[in-house]
N, C-alpha and C positions, 0 to 999 in steps of 0.2 A: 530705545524703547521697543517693545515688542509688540508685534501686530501679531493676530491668532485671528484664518479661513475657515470658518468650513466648509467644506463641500459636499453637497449633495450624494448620496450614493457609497458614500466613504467614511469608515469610521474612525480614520485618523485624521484630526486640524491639520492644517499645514501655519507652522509657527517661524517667524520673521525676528531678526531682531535689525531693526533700520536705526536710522539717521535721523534726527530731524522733532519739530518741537511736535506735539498732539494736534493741533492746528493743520499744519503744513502737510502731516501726514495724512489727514482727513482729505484735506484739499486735495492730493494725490493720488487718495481711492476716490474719490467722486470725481475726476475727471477721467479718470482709468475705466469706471464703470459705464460709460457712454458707447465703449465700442467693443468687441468680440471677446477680449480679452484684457484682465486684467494684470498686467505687468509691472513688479515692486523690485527693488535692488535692495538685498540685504548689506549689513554693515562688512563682508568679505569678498562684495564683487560680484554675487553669483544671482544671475536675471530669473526669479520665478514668473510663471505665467497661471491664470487660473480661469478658465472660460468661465463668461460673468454668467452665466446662464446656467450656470453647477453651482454658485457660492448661496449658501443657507444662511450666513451669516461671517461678520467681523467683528474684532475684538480689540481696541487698540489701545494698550495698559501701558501709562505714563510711566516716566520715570520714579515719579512717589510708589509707585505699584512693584518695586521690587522685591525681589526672592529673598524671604527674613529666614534665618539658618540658624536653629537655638528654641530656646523658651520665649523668644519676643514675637510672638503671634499673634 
């Protein structure tokens, strides 16, 4: 599934594609948002970090929410 930041200050998101059901990743950003930093593991290993204090908003598009390639729009 794909989680999409954004941050304060910045005109580019910072886009994720994780692990894990809509639920659990929720759960993950609200306990991540309690302390200075929030820190996500994408699905190749690599630990992003986003100071909670810069995040304007989150975006977290289930697996139904996927990229349709074609005239089925």
């Amino acid at each position: 599934m794909e989680v999409k930041i954004g941050v304060i200050y910045s005109a580019k998101e910072q886009q994720l594609e994780v692990e894990g059901t809509e639920d659990s990743v929720a759960a993950c950003i609200d306990a991540g948002l309690a302390g200075p930093m929030l820190w996500l593991t994408d699905t190749k290993g690599r630990r992003v970090g986003v100071p909670t204090d810069k995040i304007a908003y989150i975006e977290i598009l289930g697996d139904e929410a996927t990229k349709k390639v074609g005239f089925g729009r």
